[in-house]
SEFIVEX-238379 format. One record per residue (C-alpha): residue in three letters; x, y, z. Coordinates in steps of 0.2 Angstrom, whole numbers, plus 5000, padded with zeros to 4 digits. Each point is the difference from the previous one (the first is absolute). Layout:
% residues N
ALAXYZ ...
//
This chain:
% residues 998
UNK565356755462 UNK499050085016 UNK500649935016 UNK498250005008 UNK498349964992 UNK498450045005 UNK498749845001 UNK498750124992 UNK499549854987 UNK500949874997 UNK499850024979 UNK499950204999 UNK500750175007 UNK499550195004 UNK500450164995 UNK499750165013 UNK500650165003 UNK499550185002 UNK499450144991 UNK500450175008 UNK498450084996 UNK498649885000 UNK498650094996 UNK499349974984 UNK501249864994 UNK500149834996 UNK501149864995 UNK500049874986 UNK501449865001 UNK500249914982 UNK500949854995 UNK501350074987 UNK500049804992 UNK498149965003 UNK499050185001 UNK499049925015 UNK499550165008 UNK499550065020 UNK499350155004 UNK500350045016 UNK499550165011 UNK500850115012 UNK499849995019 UNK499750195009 UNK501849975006 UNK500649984983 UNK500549815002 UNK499449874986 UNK500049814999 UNK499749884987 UNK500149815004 UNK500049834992 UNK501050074982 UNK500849864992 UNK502150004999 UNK500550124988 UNK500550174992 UNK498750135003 UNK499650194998 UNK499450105013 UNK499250154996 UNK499250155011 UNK498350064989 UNK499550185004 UNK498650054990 UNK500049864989 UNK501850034994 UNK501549925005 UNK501350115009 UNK501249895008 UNK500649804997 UNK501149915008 UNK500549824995 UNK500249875010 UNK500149805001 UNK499049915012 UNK500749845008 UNK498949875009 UNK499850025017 UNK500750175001 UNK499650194996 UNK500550124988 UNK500050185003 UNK499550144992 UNK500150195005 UNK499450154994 UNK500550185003 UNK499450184993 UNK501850034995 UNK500149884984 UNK498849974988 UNK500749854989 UNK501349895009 UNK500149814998 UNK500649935015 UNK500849865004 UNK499849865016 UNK500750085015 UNK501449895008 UNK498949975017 UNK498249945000 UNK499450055018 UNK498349924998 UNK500749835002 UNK500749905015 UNK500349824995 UNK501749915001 UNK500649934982 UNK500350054981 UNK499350024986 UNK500749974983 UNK499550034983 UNK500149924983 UNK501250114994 UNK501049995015 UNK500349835001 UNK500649984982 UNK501550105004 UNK500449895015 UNK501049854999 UNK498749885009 UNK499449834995 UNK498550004990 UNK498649955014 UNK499150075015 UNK501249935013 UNK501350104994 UNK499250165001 UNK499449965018 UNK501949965005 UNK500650174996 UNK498450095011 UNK500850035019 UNK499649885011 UNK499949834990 UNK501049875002 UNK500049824988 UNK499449875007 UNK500849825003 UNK500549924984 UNK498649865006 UNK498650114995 UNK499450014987 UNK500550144989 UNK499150175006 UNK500249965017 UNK500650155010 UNK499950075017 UNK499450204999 UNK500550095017 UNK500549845009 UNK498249904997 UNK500249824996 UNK499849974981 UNK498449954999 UNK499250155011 UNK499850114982 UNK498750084990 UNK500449984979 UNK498750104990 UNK499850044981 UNK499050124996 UNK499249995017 UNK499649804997 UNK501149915013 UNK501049884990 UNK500849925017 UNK500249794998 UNK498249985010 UNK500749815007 UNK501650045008 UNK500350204998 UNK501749974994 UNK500250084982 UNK498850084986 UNK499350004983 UNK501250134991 UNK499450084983 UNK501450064984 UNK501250115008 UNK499750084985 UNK498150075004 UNK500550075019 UNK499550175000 UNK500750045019 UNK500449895013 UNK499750055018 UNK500849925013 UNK499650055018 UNK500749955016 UNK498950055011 UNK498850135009 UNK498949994988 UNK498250055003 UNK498349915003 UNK499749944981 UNK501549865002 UNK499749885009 UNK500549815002 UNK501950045003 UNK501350035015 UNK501350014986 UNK499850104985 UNK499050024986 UNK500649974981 UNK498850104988 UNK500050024982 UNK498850094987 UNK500449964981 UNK500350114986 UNK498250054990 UNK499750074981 UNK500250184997 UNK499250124985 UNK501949974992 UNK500449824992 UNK501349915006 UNK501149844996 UNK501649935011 UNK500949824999 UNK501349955008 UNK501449874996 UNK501149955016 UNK501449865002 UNK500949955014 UNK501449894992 UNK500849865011 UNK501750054993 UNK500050185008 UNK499549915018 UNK501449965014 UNK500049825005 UNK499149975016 UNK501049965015 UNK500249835005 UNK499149915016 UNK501049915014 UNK499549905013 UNK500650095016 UNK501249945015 UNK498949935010 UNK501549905009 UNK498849845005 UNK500849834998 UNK498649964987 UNK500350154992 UNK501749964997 UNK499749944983 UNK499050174993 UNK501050155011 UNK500450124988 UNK499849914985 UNK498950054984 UNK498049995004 UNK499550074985 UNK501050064985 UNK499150174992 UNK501550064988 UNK499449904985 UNK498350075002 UNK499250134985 UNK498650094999 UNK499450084985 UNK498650125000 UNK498950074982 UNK498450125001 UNK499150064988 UNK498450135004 UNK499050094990 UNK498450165005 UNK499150094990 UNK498850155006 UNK498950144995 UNK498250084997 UNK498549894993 UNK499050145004 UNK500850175001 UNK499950065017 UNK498949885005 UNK500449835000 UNK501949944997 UNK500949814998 UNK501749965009 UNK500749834999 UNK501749905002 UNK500649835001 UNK501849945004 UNK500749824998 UNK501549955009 UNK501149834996 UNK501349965016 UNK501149854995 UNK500949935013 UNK501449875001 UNK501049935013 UNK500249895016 UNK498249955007 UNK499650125017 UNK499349825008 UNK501049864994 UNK501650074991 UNK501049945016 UNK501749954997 UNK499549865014 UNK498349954995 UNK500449834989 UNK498150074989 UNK501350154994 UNK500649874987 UNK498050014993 UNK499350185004 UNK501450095006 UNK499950134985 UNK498350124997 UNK499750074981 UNK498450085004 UNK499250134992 UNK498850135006 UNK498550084989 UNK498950165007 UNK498750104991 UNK499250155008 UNK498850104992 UNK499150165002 UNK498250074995 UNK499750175005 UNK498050104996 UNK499850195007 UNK498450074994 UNK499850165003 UNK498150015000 UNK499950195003 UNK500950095014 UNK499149945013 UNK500149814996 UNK501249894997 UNK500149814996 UNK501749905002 UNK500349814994 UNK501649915006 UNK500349824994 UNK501949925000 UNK500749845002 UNK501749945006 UNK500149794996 UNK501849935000 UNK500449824999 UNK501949925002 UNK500549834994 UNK501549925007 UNK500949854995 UNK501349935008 UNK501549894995 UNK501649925006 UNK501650105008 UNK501649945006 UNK500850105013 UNK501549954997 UNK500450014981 UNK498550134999 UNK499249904984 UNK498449994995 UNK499149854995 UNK498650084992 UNK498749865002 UNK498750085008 UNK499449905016 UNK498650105005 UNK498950174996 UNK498950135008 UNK498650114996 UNK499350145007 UNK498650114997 UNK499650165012 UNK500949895013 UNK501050115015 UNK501549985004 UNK500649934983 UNK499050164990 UNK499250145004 UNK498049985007 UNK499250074985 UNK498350024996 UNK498550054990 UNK499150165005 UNK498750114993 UNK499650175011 UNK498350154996 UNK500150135010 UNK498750184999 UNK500850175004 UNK498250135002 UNK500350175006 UNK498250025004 UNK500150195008 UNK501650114999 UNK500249955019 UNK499249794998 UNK501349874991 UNK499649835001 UNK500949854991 UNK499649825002 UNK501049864994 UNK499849814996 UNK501449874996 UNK500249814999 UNK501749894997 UNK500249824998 UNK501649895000 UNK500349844995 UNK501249895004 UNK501149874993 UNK501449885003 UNK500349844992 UNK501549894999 UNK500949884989 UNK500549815001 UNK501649944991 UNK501149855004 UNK500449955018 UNK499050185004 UNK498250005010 UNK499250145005 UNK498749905007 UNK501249895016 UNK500750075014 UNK501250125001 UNK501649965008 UNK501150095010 UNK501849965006 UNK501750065005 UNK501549904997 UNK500149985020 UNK498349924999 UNK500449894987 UNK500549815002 UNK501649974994 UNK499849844991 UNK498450044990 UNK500550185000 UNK499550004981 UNK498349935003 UNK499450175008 UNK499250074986 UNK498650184996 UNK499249934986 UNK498550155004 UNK500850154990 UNK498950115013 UNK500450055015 UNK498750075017 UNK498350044997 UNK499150054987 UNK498250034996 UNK498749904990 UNK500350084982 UNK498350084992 UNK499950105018 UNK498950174997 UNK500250155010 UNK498550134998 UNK499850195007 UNK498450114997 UNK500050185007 UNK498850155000 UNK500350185007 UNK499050145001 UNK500950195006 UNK498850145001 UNK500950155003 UNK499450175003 UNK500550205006 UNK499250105015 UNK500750155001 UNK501949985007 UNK499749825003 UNK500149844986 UNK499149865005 UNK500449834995 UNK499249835003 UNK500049844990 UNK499549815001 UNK500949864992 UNK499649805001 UNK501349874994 UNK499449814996 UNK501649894999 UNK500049824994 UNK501149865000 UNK499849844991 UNK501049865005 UNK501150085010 UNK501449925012 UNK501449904994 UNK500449815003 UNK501949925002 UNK500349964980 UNK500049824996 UNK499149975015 UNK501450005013 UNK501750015007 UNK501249885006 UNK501450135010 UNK501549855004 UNK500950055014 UNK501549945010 UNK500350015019 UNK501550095008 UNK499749925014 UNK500449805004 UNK498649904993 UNK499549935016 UNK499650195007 UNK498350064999 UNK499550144990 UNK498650104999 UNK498849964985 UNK498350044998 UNK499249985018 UNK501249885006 UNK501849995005 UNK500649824993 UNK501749924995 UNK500150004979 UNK501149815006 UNK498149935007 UNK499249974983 UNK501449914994 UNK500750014981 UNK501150154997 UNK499350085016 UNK501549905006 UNK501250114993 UNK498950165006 UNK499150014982 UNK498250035000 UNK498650084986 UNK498650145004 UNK498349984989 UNK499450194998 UNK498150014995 UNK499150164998 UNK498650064990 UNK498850175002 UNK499049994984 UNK498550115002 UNK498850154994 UNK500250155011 UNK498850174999 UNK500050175008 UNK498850155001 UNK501050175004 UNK499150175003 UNK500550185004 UNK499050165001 UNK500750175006 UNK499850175000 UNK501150155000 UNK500450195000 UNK501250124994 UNK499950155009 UNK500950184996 UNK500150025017 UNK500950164997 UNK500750094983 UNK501749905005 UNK499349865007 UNK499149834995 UNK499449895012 UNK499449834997 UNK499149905011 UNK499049824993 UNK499649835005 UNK499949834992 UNK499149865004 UNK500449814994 UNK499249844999 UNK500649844996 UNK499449805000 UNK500849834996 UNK499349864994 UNK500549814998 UNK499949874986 UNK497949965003 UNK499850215002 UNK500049985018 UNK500550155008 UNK501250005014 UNK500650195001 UNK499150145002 UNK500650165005 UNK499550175002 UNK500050175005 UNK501750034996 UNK500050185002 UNK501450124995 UNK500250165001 UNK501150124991 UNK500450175003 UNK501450094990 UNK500550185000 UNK501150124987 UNK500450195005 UNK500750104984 UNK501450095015 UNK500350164987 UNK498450004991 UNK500849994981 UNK500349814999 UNK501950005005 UNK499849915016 UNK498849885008 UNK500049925017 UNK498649855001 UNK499649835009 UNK499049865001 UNK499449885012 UNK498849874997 UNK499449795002 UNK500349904987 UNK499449804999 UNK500249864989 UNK498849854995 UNK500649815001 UNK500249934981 UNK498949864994 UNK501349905004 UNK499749985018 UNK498749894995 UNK501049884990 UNK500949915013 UNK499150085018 UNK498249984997 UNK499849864985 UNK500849815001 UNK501849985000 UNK501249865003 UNK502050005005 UNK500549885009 UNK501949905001 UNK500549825006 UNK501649955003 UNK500849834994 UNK501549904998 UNK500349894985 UNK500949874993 UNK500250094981 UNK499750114987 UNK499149974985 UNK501150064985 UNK498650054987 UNK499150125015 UNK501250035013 UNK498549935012 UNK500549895016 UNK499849834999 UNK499749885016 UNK499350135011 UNK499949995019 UNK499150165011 UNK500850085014 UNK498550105001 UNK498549885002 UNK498950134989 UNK500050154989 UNK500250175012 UNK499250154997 UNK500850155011 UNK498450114997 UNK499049844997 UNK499750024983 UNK499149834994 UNK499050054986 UNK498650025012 UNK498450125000 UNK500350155009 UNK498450105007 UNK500250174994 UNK499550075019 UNK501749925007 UNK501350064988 UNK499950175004 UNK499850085019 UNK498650115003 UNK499950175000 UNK501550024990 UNK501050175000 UNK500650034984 UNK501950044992 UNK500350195004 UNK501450135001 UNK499950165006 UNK501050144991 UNK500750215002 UNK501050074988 UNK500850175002 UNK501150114983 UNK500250144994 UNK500650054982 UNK500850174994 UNK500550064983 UNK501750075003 UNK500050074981 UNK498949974985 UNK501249864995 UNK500349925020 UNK498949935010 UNK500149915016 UNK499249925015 UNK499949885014 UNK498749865006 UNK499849915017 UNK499249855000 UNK499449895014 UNK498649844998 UNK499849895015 UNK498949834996 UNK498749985014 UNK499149824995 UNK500549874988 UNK499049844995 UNK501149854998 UNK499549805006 UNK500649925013 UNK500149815002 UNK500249965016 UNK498849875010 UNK500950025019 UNK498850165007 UNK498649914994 UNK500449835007 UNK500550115017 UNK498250084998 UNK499249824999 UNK501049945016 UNK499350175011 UNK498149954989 UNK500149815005 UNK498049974995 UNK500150044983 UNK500149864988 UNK501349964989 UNK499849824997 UNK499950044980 UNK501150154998 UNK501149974988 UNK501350135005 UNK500450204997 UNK500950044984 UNK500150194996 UNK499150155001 UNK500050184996 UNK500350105015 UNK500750195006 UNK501749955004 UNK500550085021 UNK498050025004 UNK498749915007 UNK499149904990 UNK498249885001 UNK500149854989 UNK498549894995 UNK500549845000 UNK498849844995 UNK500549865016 UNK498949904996 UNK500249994981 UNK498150034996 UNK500150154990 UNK498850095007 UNK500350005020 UNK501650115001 UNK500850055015 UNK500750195005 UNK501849995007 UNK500350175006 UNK502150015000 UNK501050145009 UNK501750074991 UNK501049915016 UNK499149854994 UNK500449994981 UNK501850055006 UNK500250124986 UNK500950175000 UNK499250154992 UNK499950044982 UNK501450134999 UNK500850084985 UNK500650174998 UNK500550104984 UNK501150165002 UNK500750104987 UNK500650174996 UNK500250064982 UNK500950124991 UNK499850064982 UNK500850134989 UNK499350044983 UNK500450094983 UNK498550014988 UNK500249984984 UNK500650154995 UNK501650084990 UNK500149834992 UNK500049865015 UNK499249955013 UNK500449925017 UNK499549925018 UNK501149945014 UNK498749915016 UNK501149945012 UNK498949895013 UNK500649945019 UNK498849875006 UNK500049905013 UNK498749864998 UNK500049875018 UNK498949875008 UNK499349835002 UNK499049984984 UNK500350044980 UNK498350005001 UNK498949894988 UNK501349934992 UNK501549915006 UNK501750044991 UNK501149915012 UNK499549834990 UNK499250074984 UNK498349955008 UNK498550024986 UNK498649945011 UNK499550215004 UNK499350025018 UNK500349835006 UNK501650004999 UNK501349885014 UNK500250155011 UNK498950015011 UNK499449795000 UNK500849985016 UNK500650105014 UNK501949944999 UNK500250074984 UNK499950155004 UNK501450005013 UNK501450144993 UNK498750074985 UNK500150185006 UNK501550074988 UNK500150094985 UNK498849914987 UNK500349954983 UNK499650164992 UNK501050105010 UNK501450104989 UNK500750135012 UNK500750104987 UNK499450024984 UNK500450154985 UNK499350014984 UNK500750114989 UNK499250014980 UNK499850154985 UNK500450034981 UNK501050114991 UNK499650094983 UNK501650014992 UNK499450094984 UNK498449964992 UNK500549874993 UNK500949895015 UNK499349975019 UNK501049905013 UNK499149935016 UNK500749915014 UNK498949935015 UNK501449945017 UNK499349895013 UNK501149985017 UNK499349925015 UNK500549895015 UNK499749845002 UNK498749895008 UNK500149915016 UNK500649835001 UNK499549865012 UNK500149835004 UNK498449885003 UNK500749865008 UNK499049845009 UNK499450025018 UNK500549845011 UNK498850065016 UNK498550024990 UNK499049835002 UNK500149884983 UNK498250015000 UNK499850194997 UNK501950014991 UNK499850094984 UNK502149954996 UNK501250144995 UNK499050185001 UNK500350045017 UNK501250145005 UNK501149875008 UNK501749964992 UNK501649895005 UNK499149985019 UNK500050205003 UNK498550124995 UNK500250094985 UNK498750145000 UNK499550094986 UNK501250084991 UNK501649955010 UNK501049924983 UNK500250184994 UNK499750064982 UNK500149964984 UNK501250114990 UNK499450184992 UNK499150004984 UNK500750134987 UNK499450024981 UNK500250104988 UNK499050004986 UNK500450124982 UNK499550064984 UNK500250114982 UNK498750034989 UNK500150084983 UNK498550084994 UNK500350054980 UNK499550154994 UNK499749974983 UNK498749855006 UNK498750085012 UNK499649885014 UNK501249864998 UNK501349985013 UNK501349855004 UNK500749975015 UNK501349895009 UNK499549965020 UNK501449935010 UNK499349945017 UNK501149945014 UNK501450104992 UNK501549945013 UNK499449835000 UNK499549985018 UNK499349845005 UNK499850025019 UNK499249855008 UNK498150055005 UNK499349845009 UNK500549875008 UNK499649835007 UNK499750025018 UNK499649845005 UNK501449875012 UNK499449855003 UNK499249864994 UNK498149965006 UNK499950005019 UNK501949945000 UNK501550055003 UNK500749974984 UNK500850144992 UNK499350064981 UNK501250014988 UNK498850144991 UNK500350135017 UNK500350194994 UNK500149934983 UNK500050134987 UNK498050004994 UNK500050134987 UNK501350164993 UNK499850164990 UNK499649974985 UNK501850024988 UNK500550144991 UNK498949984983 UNK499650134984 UNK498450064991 UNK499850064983 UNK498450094996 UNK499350084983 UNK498350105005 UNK499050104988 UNK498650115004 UNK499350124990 UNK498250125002 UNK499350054982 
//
């Protein structure tokens, strides 16, 4: 596992060295599996390169004469170089990979197949990126995949297979996965990487697959992870909030978990080998995964909520098929032709039955069902994809390769009607505070679905092209490529499910005191009915259904200079490109010029490999998804009202006899499903999302078996793109611009802007669509701070290859990740709407965000290895231990004006501030994750295995519920720093794997 790569390609590696007498030599690299060959010559220096080899085992030998007089053997990993050296005083030596590669000066790891079978890991990509340095999880109200490399926000990542990106195109949050199965390496970088990635200010997730070699081979794979061998999952309780109507819930069950199983079976089968010896070879895999799940319902198992009683309980059961097709043909030894072509499609149906809290029976009459197809957040994102790609070494110094990809995903989500359950009403919402006592029973959920959800038959599409040309001038290789991304969305967006919401809400204050709702402060006792006790109902409507389309371009160039016999300087640039279009095509963002340069440089201190000093500095942006224009460039409605009423009809939980205290449906961002002109959601001239990075390490082979080495990291963000929503420096412009004519405007809503700069706004006054007006707005205008956030880290690693039987790393990593924004994403509340997130709507809610961010751990050690025991039994064991993340409260802001209130997300709590970070930590999180395998001699290739992950049974709490109050009010939540989501429990994993080569 090398602690630094080298972005050479992103699908193949190098080999180089030197010869100590040139003259007259040459070298010819061979793949030991697939007898592709490269002859490469000798510079006058003795130094020799060959690039773009794909991943393997290969022979490197020095020709004098025609005959071969030395060989090393070596295996080439992607990104990264392999050295070979030749000397007068052997004549036959195979060699093997020296411990440091001082050609490479990326932060990250990579990790081979082989590598990641002995390790006790789940069987997915997320869990080989968590065990890389500098990763984090991300907040369980992601969507699986989600993690924050170096600090970044978890959608600010680059997910590649087989150098087709594979990143969700709509929102950026998750990927299409392949079988875990048919990963060849899996390279996971962190950071400094040079000018061919791009569009990422995290990190970059890239994996090639496993291709056909001249020697057949089969492998299945049986695994089960029963539900008897699981610990029981910790119980929720509602927290002490210590509230008089709280009263009733402190510290009592919110969700019980214990009965809760989980049952896990995968089968997986991959054959490979030679259609055409040495020429053209077939490698394919497919797995299929069952989860069945059964226990209380995450959304309305609620030992309060009266719809418990009908869908309280969850059976659901989880079905995933992945599939791989790998074609290499060798067409001689200059050309090469690849085809890639997998699929990931899972689908989930959930049915849902009746729970008693108290007896902890089942009725099992199932009162509602779900289904899901590719659907995030309830499966993976899956897709289809099909990927060609031409590998041409046109001269012994010319490479070029070119690549074309395309993935669709569909989709789906439907849901069941049964007796007294519609998924077509309103949803309800209500606490027993809110609840009137004498029709208490009448406040009913009949919609088994809860929040948004998108139109089912949704399709996301990406189409991408590269070319790389490649070539060697003396002591220099030059680099430079293009690439061009087309990204689709079909009915994109979400809408409330069933239509609506009604939230019921009490007052804690006396019903003849006004309160702020909506836009205007009003007694709930002036409409009369229940409003007399201080009841009253909130009607939520919101709706963003749309297409959405994006253009992305790159171009860059590079070279790799041997400055010196000991040192390799770098120095490149990358330029990007991208464009957003609304629902009619409309485009509403284009930006360019997004230059980055990168320089990175690696000095081999003693000249023999066994220490290397290097650095990086470079720029690195990041594109706004598709899904930017879902809600800020196309239609979109939410709007509440607030009523009183004088019942509650039994069947729907709807209010009956309603009265407004609002005379109209509000909109805060004046969202009223109108037509938005695609100049005036987005501010001119924008500045795109960049961060500027150094790196600084050094890595030392102590002895052939220990290697070590330090890492300082430091990435400051210099421009974010979010939304703000805020009308009051526009309507202060019109009063200082008296003539112009706003006798038709219908009002500012949101729009895209650079967050603590000056910013120029068109805006249509007149409502004509065609005559807009240019409202030029200062930062001290907009009132918005700067766009700050800063990512320090320190890393430390210690290493035992494997050798003598085992193998071993330690990476210890201090970090210290502050500011006032995550980034695109907003973790404090879970927010999915990437770059237009709440944060920067309005200037009073950023009072108190500079703090340590979500994604801050200060401490993190990850420990992980193997053990040969004898040939026949391997142990591995893989230790997580890590601080925990901040903790704050998001409370309602009384001196912000009703008008622009946006209810409880302001860093004000109990009347005092509460900045970022000032409710402390949450606890550490330690896992300990081991396993024995036993590998019979007598049956080559087979090998059963037992995986106990979470050996100690830790299950710290991760996330919380930061939120106080209720709406704009000062009603305390009985849901504030309630326990969100814990460690997974203590669970086992039996495995029989064959694989065999003929």
């Amino acid at each position: 596992m090398s602690s630094t790569v080298l972005a050479q390609s992103n699908t193949t590696g190098n080999v180089y060295g030197a010869v100590e007498s040139p003259a007259g030599a040459t070298v010819v690299i061979e793949n030991l599996d697939t007898k592709l060959r490269r002859t490469t010559t000798v510079e006058s220096n003795g130094r020799f390169l060959a690039t773009s080899l794909p991943p393997g085992r290969y022979s490197v030998q020095l020709v004098r004469n025609g005959a071969v007089v030395q060989t090393r053997e070596v295996e080439v990993l992607i990104g990264q170089g392999a050295e070979a050296m030749f000397t007068t005083q052997q004549v036959q030596v195979v060699g093997r990979r020296r411990a440091i590669d001082v050609s490479n000066t990326n932060n990250g790891a990579i990790f081979t197949a082989q590598q990641l079978q002995n390790l006790p890991i789940a069987r997915n990509v997320e869990s080989i990126i968590l065990i890389a340095p500098n990763t984090t999880q991300g907040d369980s109200r992601y969507p699986n995949g989600a993690n924050s490399f170096g600090g970044g926000a978890v959608s600010e990542n680059s997910y590649y297979v087989n150098g087709f990106p594979v990143t969700n195109p709509l929102t950026q949050l998750g990927y299409m996965e392949l079988p875990y199965g048919a990963i060849g390496q899996a390279q996971i970088l962190t950071g400094g990487f040079g000018a061919e990635f791009g569009r990422s200010v995290g990190g970059v997730a890239n994996i090639t697959t496993k291709s056909g070699t001249n020697r057949w081979e089969v492998g299945g794979i049986a695994q089960w992870e029963p539900k008897k061998l699981a610990a029981s999952q910790v119980d929720i309780y509602y927290p002490r909030v210590g509230a008089t109507n709280t009263a009733a819930t402190d510290g009592t069950l919110y969700r019980r978990r214990s009965d809760n199983e989980t049952d896990r079976k995968l089968l997986g089968l991959s054959v490979g080998g030679p259609l055409i010896q040495d020429k053209l070879f077939f490698f394919g895999s497919v797995e299929q995964s069952r989860t069945d799940f059964s226990g209380t319902n995450a959304v309305n198992g609620l030992r309060t909520n009266t719809s418990a009683g009908i869908r309280g309980w969850e059976d659901s059961e989880t079905d995933t098929t992945r599939y791989l097709v790998k074609l290499d043909w060798n067409i001689n030894d200059n050309h090469r032709l690849e085809y890639t072509g997998f699929g990931d499609t899972s689908k989930k149906d959930k049915y849902l039955s009746g729970y008693n809290y108290e007896t902890r029976a089942r009725n099992g009459v199932t009162g509602a069902s779900e289904h899901y197809k590719n659907f995030s957040g309830e499966t993976p994102v899956g897709g289809i994809v099909n990927i060609a790609k031409y590998t041409g070494n046109i001269t012994d110094d010319l490479t070029i390769t070119a690549l074309y990809g395309r993935s669709t995903t569909k989709h789906e989500n439907t849901y069941g009607t049964y007796a007294g359950v519609n998924p077509n009403v309103y949803q309800v919402s209500s606490t027993v505070a809110a609840r009137v006592p004498a029709i208490a029973a009448n406040y009913v959920n009949p919609n088994p679905v809860s929040g948004n959800v998108p139109v089912t038959g949704g399709r996301d599409t990406v189409e991408s092209a590269r070319l790389d040309l490649e070539y060697k001038l003396g002591n220099h290789t030059i680099r430079a490529g293009l690439d061009e991304n087309r990204l689709s969305s079909e009915d994109a967006g979400v809408y409330r499910a069933g239509g609506g919401l009604w939230t019921y809400a009490r007052s804690a204050q006396s019903p003849t005191t006004p309160i702020p709702l909506q836009n205007v402060v009003v007694a709930p006792a002036s409409g009369g009915g229940y409003g007399l006790q201080g009841y009253y109902v909130t009607e939520t409507k919101f709706t963003s259904i749309t297409d959405a389309y994006s253009d992305q371009s790159a171009q860059y160039i590079e070279d790799r200079w041997q400055a010196t016999k000991n040192l390799i300087l770098t120095l490149g640039v990358r330029n990007e490109q991208f464009e957003n279009r609304n629902g009619e095509k409309q485009k509403f963002m284009d930006i360019k010029d997004q230059i980055a340069p990168r320089f990175s440089a690696s000095w081999d201190v003693n000249g023999d490999a066994s220490m290397k000093v290097f650095g990086t500095a470079g720029r690195y942006f990041v594109q706004v998804p598709t899904n930017i224009s879902v809600r800020g460039a196309s239609r979109s409605l939410f709007t509440t009202q607030s009523f009183t009423y004088t019942g509650v009809d039994p069947a729907t939980g709807a209010p009956q006899g309603l009265v407004p205290l609002a005379p109209a449906p509000f909109s805060t961002n004046n969202e009223y499903f109108q037509t938005k002109h695609p100049s005036t959601v987005a501010a001119k001239d924008l500045d795109p999302t960049y961060q500027d990075e150094i790196t600084l390490g050094f890595e030392r082979a102590f002895t052939p078996d220990i290697t070590f080495g330090a890492r300082a990291t430091y990435r400051t963000l210099r421009s974010t793109i979010d939304d703000m929503c805020d009308d009051r420096p526009f309507k202060a412009w019109l009063a200082r611009n008296p003539t112009v004519n706003t006798s038709k405007w219908t009002g500012f809503g949101c729009a895209a802007f650079n967050p603590g700069e000056d910013n120029t706004f068109l805006v249509d006054f007149a409502n004509s669509g065609t005559n807009l007006t240019e409202v030029k707005l200062s930062k001290a205008d907009l009132g918005f701070d700067e766009a700050k956030r800063t990512y320090k880290a320190v890393d430390l690693f210690l290493e035992h290859p494997f050798r003598n039987g085992w193998y071993a790393r330690v990476n210890y990593t201090w970090s210290k990740n502050y500011g006032n924004t995550e980034g695109q994403t907003q973790s404090d509340i879970g927010q999915l709407d990437v770059s237009h997130t709440v944060s920067w709507d309005k200037p009073e809610l950023m009072r108190g965000k500079y703090g340590p961010l979500p994604n801050d751990r200060t401490h993190q050690l990850k420990a992980f290895g193997f053990y040969q025991i004898t040939p026949e039994w391997m142990a591995g064991g893989n230790l997580l231990a890590q601080s925990g993340r901040p903790k704050n409260c998001l409370g309602s802001d009384p001196t912000v004006p009703a008008a622009h209130s946006y209810g409880s997300y302001y860093d004000t709590c109990f009347g005092r501030p509460a900045p970022r970070g000032s409710e402390g930590r949450l606890p550490w999180t330690t896992r300990l994750d081991l396993n024995l395998a036993y590998m019979p001699s007598f049956v080559p290739g087979l090998s059963v295995k037992l995986d106990v992950f979470n050996v100690m049974n830790r299950q710290t709490v991760q996330s919380i519920s930061e939120q106080l109050n209720s709406g704009s009010t000062a009603t305390l939540l009985d849901s504030y720093h309630r326990v969100l989501s814990t460690q997974t429990p203590r669970y086992g994993r039996f495995t029989v794997e064959y694989n065999n080569k003929f």
